[in-house]
C-alpha positions as CSV (number, residue, x, y, z in Angstrom):
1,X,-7.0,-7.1,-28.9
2,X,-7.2,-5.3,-25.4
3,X,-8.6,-2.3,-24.8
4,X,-7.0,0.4,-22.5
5,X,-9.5,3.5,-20.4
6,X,-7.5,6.0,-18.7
7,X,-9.5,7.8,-16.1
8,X,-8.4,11.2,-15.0
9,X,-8.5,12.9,-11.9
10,X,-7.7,14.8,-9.3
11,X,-5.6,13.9,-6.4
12,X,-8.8,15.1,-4.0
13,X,-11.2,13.5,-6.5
14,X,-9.0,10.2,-6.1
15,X,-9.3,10.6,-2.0
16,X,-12.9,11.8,-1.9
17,X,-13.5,9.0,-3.8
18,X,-11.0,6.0,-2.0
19,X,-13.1,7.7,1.6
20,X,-16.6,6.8,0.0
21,X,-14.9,3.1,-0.8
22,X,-13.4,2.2,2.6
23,X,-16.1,4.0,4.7
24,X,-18.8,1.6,5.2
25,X,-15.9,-0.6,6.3
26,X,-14.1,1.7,8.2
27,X,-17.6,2.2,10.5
28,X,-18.2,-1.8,10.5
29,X,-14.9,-1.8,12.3
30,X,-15.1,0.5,14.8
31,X,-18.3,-1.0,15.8
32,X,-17.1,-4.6,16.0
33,X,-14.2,-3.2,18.3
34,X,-16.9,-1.2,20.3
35,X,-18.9,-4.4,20.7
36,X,-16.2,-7.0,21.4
37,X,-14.8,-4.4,23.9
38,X,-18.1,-4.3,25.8
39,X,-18.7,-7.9,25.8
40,X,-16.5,-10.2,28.3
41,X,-14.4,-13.2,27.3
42,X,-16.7,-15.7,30.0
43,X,-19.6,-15.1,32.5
44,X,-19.7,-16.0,35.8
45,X,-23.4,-17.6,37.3
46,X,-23.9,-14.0,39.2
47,X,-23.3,-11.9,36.2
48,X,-25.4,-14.2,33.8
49,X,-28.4,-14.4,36.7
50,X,-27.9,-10.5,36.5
51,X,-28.5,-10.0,32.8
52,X,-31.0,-12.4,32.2
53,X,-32.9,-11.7,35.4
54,X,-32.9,-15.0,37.9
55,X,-31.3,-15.7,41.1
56,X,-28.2,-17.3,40.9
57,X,-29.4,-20.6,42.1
58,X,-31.5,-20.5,39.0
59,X,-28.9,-20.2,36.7
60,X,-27.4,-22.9,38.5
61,X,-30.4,-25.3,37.8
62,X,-30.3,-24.3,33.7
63,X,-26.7,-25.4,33.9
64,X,-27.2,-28.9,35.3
65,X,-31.0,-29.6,34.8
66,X,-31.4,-27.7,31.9
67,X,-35.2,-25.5,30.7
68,X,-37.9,-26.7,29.0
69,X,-37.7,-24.8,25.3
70,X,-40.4,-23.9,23.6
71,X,-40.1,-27.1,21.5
72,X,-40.3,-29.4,24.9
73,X,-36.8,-30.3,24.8
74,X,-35.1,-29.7,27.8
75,X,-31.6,-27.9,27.1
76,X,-28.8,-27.3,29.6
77,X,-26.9,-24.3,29.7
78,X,-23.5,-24.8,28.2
79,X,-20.7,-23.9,30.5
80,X,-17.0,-24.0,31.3
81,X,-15.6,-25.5,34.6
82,X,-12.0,-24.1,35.0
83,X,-12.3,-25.4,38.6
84,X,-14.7,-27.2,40.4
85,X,-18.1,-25.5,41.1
86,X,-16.6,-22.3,39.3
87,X,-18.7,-21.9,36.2
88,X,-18.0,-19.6,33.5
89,X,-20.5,-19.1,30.3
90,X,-19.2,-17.9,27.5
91,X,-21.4,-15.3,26.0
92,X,-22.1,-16.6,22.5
93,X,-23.7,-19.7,24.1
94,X,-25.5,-17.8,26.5
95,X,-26.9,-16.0,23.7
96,X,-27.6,-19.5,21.7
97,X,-29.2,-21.0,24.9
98,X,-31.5,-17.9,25.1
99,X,-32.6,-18.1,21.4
100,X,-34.6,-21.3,22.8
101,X,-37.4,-19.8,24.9
């Protein structure tokens, strides 16, 4: 046998209570637009030696040499190469090479 609740309410009770439901969300987007907006699709070497604080050259080095991590591996900084000597580091890897030291 099934049993059957009826819930009453009011047409603002109903949208008071839908605009508690889908507000959390509603906030989680507008920050993960806020955030991919501010991020770019690739770094170049100047604009990664910028953020992280290093000369270019430097960068340069962690991309083909790699740095020592804290657990004594040596890791290179992964990269893109859309033409020759024209790097590009995409910024979730940056952000995974970082995570290292």
């Amino acid at each position: 046998m099934q049993s059957v609740t009826t819930f009453q309410a009011t047409p603002d009770d109903l949208e008071a209570m839908l605009h508690r439901a889908i507000m959390p969300l509603t906030d989680r987007i507008r920050e993960l637009e806020l955030m991919a907006g501010s991020r770019k699709h690739a770094y170049t070497v100047a604009e990664v030696a910028q953020q992280i604080g290093y000369k270019s050259a430097t960068v340069l080095t962690f991309i083909h040499q790699g740095r020592k991590a804290r657990n004594g591996k040596t890791i290179k900084l992964p990269h893109k190469e859309p033409t020759a000597g024209d790097y590009r580091i995409l910024p979730a890897d940056l952000d995974t090479w970082l995570s290292h030291f």
